[in-house]
C-alpha positions as CSV (number, residue, x, y, z in Angstrom):
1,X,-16.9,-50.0,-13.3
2,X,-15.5,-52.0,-10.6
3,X,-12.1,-51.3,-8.8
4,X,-12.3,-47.8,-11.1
5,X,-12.6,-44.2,-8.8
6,X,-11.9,-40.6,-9.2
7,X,-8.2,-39.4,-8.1
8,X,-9.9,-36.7,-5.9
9,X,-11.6,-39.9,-3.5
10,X,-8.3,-41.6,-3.5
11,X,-6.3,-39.0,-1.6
12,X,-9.8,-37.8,0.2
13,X,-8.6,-39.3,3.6
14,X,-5.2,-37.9,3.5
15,X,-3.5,-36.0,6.5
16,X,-3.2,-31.9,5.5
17,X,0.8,-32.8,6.2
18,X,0.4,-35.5,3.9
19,X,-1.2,-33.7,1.0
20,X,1.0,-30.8,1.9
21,X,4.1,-33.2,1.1
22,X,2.7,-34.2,-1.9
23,X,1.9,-30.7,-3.1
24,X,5.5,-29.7,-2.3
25,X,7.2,-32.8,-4.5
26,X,4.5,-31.9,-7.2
27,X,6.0,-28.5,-7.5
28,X,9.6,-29.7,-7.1
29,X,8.8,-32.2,-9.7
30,X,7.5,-29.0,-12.2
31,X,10.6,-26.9,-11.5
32,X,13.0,-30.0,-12.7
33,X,12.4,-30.9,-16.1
34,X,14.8,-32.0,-19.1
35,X,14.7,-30.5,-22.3
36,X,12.4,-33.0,-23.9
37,X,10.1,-32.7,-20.9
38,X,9.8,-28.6,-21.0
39,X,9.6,-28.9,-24.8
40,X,6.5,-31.4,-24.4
41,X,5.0,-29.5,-21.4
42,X,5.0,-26.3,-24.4
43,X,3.4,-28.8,-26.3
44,X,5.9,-28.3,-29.2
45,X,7.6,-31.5,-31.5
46,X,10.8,-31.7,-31.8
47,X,9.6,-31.1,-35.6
48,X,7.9,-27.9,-34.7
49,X,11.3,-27.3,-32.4
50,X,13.9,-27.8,-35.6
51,X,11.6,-25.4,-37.7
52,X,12.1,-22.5,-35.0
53,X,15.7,-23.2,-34.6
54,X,16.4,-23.8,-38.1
55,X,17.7,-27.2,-38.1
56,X,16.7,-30.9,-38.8
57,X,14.6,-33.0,-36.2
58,X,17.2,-35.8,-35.8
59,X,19.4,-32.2,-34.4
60,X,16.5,-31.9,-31.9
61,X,16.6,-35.7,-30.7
62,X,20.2,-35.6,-30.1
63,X,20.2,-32.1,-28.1
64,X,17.7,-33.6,-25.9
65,X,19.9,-36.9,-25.3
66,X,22.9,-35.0,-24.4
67,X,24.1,-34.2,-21.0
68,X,26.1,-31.9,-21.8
69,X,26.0,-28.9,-24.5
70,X,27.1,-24.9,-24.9
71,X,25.2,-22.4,-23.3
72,X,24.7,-20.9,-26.6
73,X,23.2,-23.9,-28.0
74,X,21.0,-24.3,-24.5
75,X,19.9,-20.2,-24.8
76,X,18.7,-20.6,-28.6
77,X,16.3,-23.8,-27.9
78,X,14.8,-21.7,-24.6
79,X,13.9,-18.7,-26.5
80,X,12.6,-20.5,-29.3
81,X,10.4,-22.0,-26.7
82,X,9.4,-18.3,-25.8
83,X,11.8,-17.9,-22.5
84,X,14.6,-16.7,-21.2
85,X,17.7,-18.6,-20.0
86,X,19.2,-17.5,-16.5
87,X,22.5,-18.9,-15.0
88,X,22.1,-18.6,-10.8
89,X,24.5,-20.2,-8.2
90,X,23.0,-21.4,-5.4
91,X,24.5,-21.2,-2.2
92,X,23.3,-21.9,1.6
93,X,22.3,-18.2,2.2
94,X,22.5,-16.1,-1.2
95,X,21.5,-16.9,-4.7
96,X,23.9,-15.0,-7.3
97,X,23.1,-14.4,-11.4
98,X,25.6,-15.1,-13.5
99,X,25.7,-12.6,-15.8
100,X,29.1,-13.2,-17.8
101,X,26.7,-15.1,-20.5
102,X,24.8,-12.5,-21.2
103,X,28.1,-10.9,-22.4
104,X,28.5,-14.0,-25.0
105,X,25.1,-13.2,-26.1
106,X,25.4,-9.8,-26.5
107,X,29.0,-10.7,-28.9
108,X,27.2,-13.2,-30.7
């Protein structure tokens, strides 16, 4: 096949700092992902998604459109995923858990 090559003899003549970069923005990439992207990466549909959760599959389409929803709502589609949800606040020199939502879980 002309014009047609492996990935791997693409990036063979890279830089180490250069395929360093990449690997770095690879892994940021990973680490940010919406809802419809960790729920694909799990290899779930949003059908297979309502089931666990109980509710219809338009339900799931329009959760993942949203920018904005409760916590509560945000914790049930995680753990039906199989995680956990954790709240942290980031700051220049400390990370800090918020914790007050595991109180609202614990009520709930």
């Amino acid at each position: 096949m002309s014009g047609h090559q492996p990935f791997s003899n693409l990036t063979a003549n890279f830089s180490h700092s250069r395929k360093a970069k990449i690997a770095e923005q690879t892994q940021q990439l990973k680490s940010e992902m919406a809802l419809n992207e960790l729920r694909e990466a799990f290899a779930l549909t949003q059908g297979e998604l309502a089931l666990k959760l109980n509710v219809k599959q338009p339900a799931i389409s329009r959760l993942e459109k949203r920018s904005d929803m409760y916590i509560s709502h945000l914790r049930e589609v995680i753990e039906a995923m199989g995680g956990e949800l954790e709240i942290t606040a980031r700051f220049n020199d400390n990370e800090v858990k918020i914790t007050n939502f595991d109180f609202i879980q614990a009520k709930e």
